[in-house]
Structure formats: structure tokens, C-alpha cells
KEFIVO-62576 format. One line per field, with one value per atom (N, C-alpha, C): x, z negated, y; atom name; residue in three letters; residue number from 1. Coordinates in steps of 0.2 Angstrom, whole numbers. Layout:
X <- X ...
Z <- Z ...
Y <- Y ...
name <- CA ...
resn <- Ala ...
resi <- NUM ...
This chain:
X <- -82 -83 -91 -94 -100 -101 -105 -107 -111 -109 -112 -114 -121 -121 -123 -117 -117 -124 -123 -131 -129 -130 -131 -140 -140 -146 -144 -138 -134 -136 -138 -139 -145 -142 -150 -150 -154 -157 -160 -160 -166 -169 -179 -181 -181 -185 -185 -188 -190 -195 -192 -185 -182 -183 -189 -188 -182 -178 -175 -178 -174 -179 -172 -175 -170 -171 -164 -165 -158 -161 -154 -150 -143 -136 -134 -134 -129 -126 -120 -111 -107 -110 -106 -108 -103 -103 -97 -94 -90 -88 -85 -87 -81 -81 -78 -78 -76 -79 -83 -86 -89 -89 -94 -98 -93 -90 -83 -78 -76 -68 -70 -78 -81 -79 -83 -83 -75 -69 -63 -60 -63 -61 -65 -70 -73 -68 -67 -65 -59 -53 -48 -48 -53 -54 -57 -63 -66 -66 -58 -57 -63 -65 -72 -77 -77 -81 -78 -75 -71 -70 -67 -67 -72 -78 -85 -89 -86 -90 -93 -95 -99 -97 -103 -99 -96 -93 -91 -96 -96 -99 -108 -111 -118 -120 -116 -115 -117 -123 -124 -124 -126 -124 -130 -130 -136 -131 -132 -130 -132 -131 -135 -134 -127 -124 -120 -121 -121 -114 -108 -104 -107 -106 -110 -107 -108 -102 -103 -108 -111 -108 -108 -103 -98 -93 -87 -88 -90 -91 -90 -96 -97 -92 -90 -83 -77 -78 -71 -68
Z <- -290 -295 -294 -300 -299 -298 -294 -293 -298 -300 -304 -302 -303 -303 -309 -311 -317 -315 -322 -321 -328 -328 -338 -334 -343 -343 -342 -343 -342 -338 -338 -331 -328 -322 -320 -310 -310 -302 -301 -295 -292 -287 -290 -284 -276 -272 -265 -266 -269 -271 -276 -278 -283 -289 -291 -300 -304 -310 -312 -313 -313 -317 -318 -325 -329 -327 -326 -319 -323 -321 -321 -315 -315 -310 -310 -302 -301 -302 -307 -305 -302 -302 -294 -294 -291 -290 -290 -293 -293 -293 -293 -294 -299 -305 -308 -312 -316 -319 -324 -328 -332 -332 -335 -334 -334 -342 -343 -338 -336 -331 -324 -325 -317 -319 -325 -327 -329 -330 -333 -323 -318 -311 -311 -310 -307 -311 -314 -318 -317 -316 -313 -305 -304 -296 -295 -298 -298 -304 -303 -310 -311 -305 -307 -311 -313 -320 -326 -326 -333 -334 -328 -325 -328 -324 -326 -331 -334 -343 -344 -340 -342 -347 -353 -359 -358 -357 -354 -360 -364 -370 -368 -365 -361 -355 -352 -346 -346 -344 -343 -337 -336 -331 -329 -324 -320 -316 -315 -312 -306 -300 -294 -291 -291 -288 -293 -293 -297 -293 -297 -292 -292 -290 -291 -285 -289 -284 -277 -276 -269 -263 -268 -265 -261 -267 -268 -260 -261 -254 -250 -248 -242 -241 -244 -243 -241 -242 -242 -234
Y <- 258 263 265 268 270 279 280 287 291 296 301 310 310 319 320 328 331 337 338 346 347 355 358 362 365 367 376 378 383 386 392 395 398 402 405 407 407 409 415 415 422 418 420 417 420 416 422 427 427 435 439 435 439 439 435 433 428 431 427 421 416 411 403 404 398 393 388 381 377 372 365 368 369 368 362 362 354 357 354 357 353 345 340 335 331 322 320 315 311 305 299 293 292 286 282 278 273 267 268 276 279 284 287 293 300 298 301 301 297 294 301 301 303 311 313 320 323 318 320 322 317 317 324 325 331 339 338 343 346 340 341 344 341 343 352 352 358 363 365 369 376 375 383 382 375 374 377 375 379 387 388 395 398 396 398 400 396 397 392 387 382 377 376 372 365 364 356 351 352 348 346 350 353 349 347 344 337 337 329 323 317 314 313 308 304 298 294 288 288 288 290 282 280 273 269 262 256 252 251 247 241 235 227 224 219 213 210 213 213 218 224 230 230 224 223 218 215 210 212 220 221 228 228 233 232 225 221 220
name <- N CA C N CA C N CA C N CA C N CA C N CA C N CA C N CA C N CA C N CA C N CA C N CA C N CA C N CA C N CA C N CA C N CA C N CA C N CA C N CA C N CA C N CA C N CA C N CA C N CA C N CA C N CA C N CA C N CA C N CA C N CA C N CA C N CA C N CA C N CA C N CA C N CA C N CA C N CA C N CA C N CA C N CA C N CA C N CA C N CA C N CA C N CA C N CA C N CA C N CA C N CA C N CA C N CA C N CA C N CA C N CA C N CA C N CA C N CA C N CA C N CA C N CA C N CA C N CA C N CA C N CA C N CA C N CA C N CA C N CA C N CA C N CA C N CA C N CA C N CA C N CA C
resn <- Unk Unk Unk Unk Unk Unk Unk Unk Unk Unk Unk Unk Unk Unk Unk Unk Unk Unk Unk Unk Unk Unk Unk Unk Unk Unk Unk Unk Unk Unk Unk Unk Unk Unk Unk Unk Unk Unk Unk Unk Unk Unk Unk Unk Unk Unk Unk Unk Unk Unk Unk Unk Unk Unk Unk Unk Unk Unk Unk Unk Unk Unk Unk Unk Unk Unk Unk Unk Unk Unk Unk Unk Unk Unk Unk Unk Unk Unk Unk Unk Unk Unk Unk Unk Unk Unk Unk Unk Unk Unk Unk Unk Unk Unk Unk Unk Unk Unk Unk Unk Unk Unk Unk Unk Unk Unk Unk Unk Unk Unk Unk Unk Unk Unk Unk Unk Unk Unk Unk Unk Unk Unk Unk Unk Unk Unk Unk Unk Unk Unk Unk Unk Unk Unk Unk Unk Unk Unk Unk Unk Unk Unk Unk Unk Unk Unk Unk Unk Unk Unk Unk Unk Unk Unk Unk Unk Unk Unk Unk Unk Unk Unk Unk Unk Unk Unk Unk Unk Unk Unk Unk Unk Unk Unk Unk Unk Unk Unk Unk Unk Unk Unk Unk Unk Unk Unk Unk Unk Unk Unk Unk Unk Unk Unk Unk Unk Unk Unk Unk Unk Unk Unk Unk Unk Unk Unk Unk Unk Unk Unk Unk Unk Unk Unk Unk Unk Unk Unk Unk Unk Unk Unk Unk Unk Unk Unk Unk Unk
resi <- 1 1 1 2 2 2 3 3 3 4 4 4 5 5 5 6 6 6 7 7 7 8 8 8 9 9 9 10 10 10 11 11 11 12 12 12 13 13 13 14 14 14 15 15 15 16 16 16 17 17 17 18 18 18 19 19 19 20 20 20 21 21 21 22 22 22 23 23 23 24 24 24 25 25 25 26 26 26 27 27 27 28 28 28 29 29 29 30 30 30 31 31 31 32 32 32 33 33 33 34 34 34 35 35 35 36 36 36 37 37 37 38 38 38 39 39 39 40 40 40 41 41 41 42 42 42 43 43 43 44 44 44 45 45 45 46 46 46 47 47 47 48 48 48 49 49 49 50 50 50 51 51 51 52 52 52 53 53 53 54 54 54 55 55 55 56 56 56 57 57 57 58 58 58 59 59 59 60 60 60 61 61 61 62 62 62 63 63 63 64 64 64 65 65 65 66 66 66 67 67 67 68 68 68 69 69 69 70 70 70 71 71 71 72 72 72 73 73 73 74 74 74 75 75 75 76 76 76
């Protein structure tokens, strides 16, 4: 399976000094044969996304890990 981290644009911080400041949130990692399959996986796992308010539809991915036949090899 391949590895994914989700981010929205959602959101905000305080810096050390205390200034707001508007920022990308990870919301997690997951793995699965697709982007979706990973983000359907996180979701069920981490119901505080939803909870949250965060727009599911906003939420983007990143591919961080690649499964390849080589993987499969050395796994094996």
C-alpha cells in the first residue's frame, strides 16, 4: 500500500509570541491503494476530523510512500 499525509488550508495557530497566524494543519497519515481508500481509512479511524469542523471536501493529500515491487520483495 502506499503512504499518504493529509493537510487542509483550514485553520489557525498562535505563534510563540502569541500572534495568530493562518497555517496548513496536518490532519494525519494513513496508507492505502489510493489517496481516497487512505483518507476513507483515516477518517474512520480519526473521527475528531469530522468532529472538528474540518471540510472533508478541503482536504488534500501528498504521497509521502510509493508501494513498488521491490517493497513487495523485501517485505516478503
Amino acid at each position: 500500500m502506499n503512504s499518504y499525509l493529509f493537510y487542509t488550508d483550514e485553520g489557525a495557530t498562535l505563534s510563540p509570541s502569541g500572534r495568530y497566524v493562518e497555517n496548513c494543519q496536518l490532519i494525519g497519515w494513513e496508507k492505502g491503494e489510493s489517496s481516497q481508500d487512505a483518507l476513507n481509512a483515516l477518517l474512520q479511524e480519526a473521527k475528531w476530523i469530522k468532529a472538528s469542523g474540518f471540510c472533508i471536501e478541503k482536504i488534500k493529500s501528498c504521497l509521502i510512500a510509493e508501494k513498488t515491487p521491490e517493497m513487495e520483495l523485501f517485505c516478503e
